[in-house]
N, C-alpha and C positions, 0 to 999 in steps of 0.2 A: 504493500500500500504506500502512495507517496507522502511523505511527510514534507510537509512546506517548512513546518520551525527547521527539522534538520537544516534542509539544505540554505534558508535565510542563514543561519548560524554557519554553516561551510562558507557563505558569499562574505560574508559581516568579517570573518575572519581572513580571509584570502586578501580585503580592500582594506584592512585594517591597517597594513604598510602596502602601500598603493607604489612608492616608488624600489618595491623590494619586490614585491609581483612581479612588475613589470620587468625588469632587470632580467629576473630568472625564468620569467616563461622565455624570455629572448630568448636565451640559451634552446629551448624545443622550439620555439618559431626558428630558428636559423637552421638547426640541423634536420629535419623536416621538408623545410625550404630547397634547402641542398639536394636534399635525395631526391623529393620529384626533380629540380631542373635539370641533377645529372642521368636520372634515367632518361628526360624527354632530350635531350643531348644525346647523352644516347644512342637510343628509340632511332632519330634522326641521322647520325652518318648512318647507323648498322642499317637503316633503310632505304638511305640514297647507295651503298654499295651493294644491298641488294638489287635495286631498280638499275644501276650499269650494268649485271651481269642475269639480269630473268634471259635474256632471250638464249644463252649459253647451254648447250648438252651439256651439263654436270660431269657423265658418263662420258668424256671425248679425251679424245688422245691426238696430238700432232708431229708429225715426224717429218726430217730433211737429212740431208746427206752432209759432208763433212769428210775430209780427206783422213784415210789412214792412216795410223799411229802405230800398225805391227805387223813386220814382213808377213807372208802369208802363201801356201802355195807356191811360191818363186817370186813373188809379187812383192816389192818394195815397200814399204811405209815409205806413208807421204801420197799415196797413189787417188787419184779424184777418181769420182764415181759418181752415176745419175739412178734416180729410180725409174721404171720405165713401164711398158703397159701389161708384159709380162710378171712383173712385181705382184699388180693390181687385179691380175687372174687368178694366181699362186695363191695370194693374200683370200682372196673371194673362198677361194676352194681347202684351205687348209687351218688359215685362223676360226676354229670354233668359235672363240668370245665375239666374233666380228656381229655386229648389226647394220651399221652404215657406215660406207667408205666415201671419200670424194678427193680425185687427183685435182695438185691444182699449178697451173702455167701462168706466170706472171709476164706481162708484158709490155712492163713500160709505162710512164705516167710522163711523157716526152711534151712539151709548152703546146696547148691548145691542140693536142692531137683529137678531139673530138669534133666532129663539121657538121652541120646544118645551114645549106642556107650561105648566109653571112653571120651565122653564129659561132664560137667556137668555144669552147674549154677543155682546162686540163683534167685529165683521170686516169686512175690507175685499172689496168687494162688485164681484167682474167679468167680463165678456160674453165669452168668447174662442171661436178656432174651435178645433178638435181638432189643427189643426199646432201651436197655440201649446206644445203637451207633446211635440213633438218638438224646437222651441228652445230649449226649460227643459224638462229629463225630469223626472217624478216616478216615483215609487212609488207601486204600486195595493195599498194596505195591505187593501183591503177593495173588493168589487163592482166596477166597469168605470167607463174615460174616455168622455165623452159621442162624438159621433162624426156626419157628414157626415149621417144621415139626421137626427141631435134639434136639428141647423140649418135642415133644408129645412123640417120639423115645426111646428117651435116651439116644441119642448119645453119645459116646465116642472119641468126637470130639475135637479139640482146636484152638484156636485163637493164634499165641504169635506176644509179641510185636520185632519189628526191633530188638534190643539191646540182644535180649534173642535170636531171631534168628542168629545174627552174632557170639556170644558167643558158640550156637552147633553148628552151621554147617560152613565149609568154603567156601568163597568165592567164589561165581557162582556155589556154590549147591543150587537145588532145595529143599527147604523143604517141599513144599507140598508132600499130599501122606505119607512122613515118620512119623513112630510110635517112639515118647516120652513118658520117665516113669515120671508122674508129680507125687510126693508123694505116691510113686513107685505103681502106675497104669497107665497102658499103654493107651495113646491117640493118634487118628491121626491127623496129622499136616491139616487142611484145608483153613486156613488161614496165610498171615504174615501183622502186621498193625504199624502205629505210630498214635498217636492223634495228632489231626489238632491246637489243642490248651495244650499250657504251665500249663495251669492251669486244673488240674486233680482233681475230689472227688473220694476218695476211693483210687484208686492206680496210679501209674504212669504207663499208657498201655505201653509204649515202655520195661516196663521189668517187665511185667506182664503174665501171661499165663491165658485165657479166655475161660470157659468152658458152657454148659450149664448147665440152673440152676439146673435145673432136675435131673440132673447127676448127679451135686456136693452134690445134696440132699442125693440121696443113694449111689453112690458112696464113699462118705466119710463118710457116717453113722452119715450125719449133721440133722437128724429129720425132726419135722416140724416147721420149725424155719428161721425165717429172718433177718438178721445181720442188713441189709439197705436198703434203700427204694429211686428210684429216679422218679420223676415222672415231667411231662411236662400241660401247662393249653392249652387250644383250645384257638388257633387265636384269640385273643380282649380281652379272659378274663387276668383279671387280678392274679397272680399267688395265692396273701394274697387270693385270695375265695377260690382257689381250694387244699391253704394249713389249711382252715376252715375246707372245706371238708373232709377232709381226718383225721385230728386232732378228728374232731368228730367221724368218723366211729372207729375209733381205740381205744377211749376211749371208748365207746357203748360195743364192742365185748368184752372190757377187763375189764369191771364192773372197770372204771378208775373217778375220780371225774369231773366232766366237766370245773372245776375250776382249775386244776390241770396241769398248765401248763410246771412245771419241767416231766411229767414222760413221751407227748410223744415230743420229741424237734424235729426241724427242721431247716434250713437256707432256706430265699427266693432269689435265685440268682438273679431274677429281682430286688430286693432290691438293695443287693448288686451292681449291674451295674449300678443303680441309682445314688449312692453313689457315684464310678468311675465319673459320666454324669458330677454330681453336682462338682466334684473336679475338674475336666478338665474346668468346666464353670469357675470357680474360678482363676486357675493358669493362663487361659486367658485372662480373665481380668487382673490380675495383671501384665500380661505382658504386656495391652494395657496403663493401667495407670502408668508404669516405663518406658515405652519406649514413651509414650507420654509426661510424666513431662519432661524427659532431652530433648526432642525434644522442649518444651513450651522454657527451659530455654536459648536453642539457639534461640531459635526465639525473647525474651524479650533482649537478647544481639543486636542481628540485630536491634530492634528497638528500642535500645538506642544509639546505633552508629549510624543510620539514623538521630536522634534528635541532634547528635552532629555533624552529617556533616551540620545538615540545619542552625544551628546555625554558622557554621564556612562560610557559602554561604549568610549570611544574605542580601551583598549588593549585590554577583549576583543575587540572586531570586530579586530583589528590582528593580535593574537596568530592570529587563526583563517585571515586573509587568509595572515599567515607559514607559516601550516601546510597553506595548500594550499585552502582553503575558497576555491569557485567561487562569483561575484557573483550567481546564481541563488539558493544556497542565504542569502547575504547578504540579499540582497532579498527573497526569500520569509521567511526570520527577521521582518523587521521590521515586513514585511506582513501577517502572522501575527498576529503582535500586535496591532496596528492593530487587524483584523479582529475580533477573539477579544473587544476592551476594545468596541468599538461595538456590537458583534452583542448580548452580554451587557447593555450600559445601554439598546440600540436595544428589545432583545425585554420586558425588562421592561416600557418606557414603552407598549410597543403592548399587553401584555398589559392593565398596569393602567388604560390608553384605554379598553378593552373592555368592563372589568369594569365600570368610574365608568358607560358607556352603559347596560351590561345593569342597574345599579343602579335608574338612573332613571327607563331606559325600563319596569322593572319596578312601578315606582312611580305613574308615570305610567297605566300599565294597571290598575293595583289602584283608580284614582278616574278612571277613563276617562269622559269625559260628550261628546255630542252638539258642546258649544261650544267644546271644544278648539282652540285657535288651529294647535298645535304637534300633531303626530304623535311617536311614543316615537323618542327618538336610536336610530340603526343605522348600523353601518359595513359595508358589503359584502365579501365574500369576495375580489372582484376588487379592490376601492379596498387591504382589506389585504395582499395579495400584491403590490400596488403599491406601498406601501409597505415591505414588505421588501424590495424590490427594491432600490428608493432608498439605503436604510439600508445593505444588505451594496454597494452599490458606494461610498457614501460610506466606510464601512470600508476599505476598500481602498485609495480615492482619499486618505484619511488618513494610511496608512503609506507613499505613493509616495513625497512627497518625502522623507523623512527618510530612507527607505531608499538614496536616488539621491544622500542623504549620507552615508549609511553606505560607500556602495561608492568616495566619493571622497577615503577616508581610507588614505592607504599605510601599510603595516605600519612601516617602519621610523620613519614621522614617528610615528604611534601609541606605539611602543612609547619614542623618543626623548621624546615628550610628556606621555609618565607619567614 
């Protein structure tokens, strides 16, 4: 049942020293404070370095070549070497973990090598197959991804990225359909794309032009020869096998040492994003152990100014113990307190957490662009009920001891001690 005297009596006593309250809830309005702004801090990079990397196969692996580093066979160290379309049948037919592969020929990003018209700009110019936009996703802004029959063809087709399309054509022309001179051979427009992700291998697709690989093989009089290699593992496997796999066949077909691991290299991006996992784990925690120390320190203030109000009450706690007052009602007094002084400095700081986020991240949105490193600060409904959580047992945990002094003071030493 609520008791009003109580809690008039907890208020009466809290404002009794108003400039000693205050002072000490500071201590839980600051550390409180902290915690939400460095979670929505936070919250913030760990979400803007998600949003560079969503469009990224997780599961992807890329490899290139690199000159040998250990005689071999009769064969020199030092000796150059190309992957080529044999590789990519070998690899198709022998690496189990494989899921999706895609060769890729790069061709140059030469001043204003793209032509329209009296249009021109520069782009980086390359061969790939249709799985390569299932390892790096795009977005189909306009017309369709080239696809398994304009490989077997030979099409003379192209992909280009947004940046490269606004650059030839203006605004609210269609580019599909129209024929471009890439490295002055004519291509038709079938696609316009941006990538779904910041983080690019090989080129940046928005100012890119994307060909098939086939194409770019005779077309540009590139042989039989493969610049780089992107490939994806099957659901569960783990990527390090299927960059085993492939490491093997490649040194196999290219009388390469097996021990030899400068000549064919690779990056495993599942690694990689492990690394990211493992750093995000990190930064979190460090924000839970700074925002929880300043938070312990306002709480260690509360419950040394609880020990000095019970000390300054010695003869009311004494008089009340004489008159029959059961050490329930002692202890919930003081824990009351406690409570009432944290909850009050605790709920401000979390409010005004809130509000400093909602500011910024409002601010943030109002001049929102594409290269945002950072995503707008947010604190979760769950992370702040977690934090109140913390806050009302630290309240609590604050008025124990002083109270478990309060109840070790005899009425008559009390009332003798005034």
């Amino acid at each position: 049942m609520f008791d009003l005297d109580k809690w008039q009596e907890i208020w009466s006593t809290i404002t009794a020293n108003k400039m000693r309250s205050v002072m000490t809830g500071f201590g839980v309005f600051w550390g409180i404070f902290m915690l939400v702004f460095l979670i929505g801090a936070g919250n913030a990079l760990e979400g803007g370095m998600e949003q560079n990397i969503k469009g990224f196969a997780r599961n992807s692996g890329f490899f290139w070549t690199n000159a040998t580093s250990e005689p071999y066979k009769g064969y020199r160290k030092g000796r150059s070497w190309n992957m080529n379309n044999r590789d990519l049948e070998i690899i198709r037919q022998k690496a189990t973990a494989l899921e999706y592969i895609s060769p890729m020929l790069f061709g140059g990003s030469s001043s204003k090598n793209v032509v329209i018209g009296r249009k021109s700009t520069s782009a980086q110019v390359m061969g790939v197959y249709p799985d390569q936009f299932k390892i790096q996703t795009q977005t189909i802004i306009r017309g369709r991804l080239f696809n398994d029959l304009d490989i077997r063809k030979v099409s003379k087709v192209a992909l280009i990225g947004k940046t490269v399309a606004e650059n030839l054509f203006d605004s609210g022309q269609n580019p599909i359909g129209a024929y471009i001179r890439v490295n002055g051979i004519y291509f038709q427009v079938v696609g316009v794309i941006r990538p779904n992700s910041k983080a690019q291998i090989g080129a940046d697709a928005e100012t890119s032009v994307f060909i098939p690989f086939s194409t770019m093989q005779k077309a540009f009089n590139q042989g039989d020869i493969i610049h780089f290699m992107g490939a994806t593992a099957k659901p569960g496997v783990p990527v390090s096998v299927l960059e085993d796999q492939i490491k093997t066949i490649l040194k196999t077909n290219h009388s390469i040492a097996p021990n030899d691991d400068k000549a064919a290299r690779s990056v495993n991006v599942e690694k990689e994003f492990q690394t990211f996992a493992n750093l995000f784990l990190g930064i979190r925690s460090l924000i839970w152990i700074v925002g929880l120390g300043s938070l312990l320190s306002g709480i260690i203030g509360v419950s040394n100014i609880m020990l000095v109000t019970v000390r300054e009450r010695t003869r009311e706690i004494g008089v009340r113990r004489a008159l029959g007052a059961k050490p329930m009602a002692i202890v919930s007094q003081i824990v009351s307190e406690s409570f009432v002084l944290t909850f009050i400095a605790g709920f401000a700081g979390l409010f005004f957490g809130v509000v400093i986020l909602e500011m910024i991240s409002t601010a943030m949105r109002g001049g929102a662009s594409e290269d945002m490193f950072f995503i707008p600060p947010f604190i979760s409904f769950g992370t702040a009920i977690i934090s109140m959580t913390i806050l009302i047992s630290s309240g609590l945990f604050a008025g124990l001891i002083p109270a478990l002094r309060a109840l070790s003071i005899k009425a008559i030493d009390a009332i003798r001690e005034e």
